[in-house]
C-alpha positions in Angstrom: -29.8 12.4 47.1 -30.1 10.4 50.2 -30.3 13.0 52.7 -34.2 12.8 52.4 -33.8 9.1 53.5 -35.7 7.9 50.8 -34.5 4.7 48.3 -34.5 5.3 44.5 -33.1 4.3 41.5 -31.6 8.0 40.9 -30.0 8.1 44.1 -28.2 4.5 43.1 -27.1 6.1 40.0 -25.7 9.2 41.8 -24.1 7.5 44.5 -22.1 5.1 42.5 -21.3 8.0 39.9 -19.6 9.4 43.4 -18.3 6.2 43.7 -16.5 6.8 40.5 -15.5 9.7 41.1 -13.7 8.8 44.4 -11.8 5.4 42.1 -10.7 7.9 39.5 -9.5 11.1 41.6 -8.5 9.4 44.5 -10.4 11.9 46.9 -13.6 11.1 49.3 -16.3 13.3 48.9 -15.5 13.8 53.0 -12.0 15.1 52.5 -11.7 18.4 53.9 -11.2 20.6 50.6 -14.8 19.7 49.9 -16.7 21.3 53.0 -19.0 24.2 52.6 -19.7 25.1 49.5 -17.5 22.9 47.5 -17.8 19.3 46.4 -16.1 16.2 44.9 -18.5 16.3 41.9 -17.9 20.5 41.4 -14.6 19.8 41.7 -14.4 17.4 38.5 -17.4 19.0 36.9 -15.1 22.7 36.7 -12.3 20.6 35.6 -13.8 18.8 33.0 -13.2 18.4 29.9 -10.0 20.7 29.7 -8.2 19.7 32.6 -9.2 16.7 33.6 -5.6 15.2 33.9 -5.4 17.5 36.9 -8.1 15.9 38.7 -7.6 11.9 37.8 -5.3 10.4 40.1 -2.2 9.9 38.9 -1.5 6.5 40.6 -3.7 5.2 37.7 -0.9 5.3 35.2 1.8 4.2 37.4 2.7 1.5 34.8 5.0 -0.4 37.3 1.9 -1.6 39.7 -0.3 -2.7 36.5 0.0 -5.3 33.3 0.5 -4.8 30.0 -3.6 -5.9 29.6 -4.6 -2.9 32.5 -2.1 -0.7 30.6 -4.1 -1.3 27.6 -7.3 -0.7 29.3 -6.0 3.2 30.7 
């Protein structure tokens, strides 16, 4: 999606589930343990749903930058 140049409604989708992706892992699709044959969205896909804690950045539950309402919310 997007390499073709071309708007659409599915390449939204996919780019801000990458977007999500980036949020919740903490990586960039561009890092450099995603080049060649690997990527960010492989990465969580072989992780998922058994160890998906290893993937999900663990800043997230870092209770001391967050409230007691975003604590709720993880």
């Amino acid at each position: 999606f997007g390499m073709a140049g071309k708007v659409s409604a599915k390449a939204d989708v996919y780019s801000y589930g990458i977007l999500l992706l980036e949020v919740f892992t903490g990586r960039k699709p561009t890092d450099e343990q995603f080049d060649g044959d690997s990527s960010l969205r492989q990465w969580v896909g072989e992780a998922f749903p058994v160890a998906i804690s290893d993937v999900i950045d663990s800043h997230l539950f870092n209770e001391s930058n967050t409230t007691p309402t975003e604590n709720q919310l993880l």
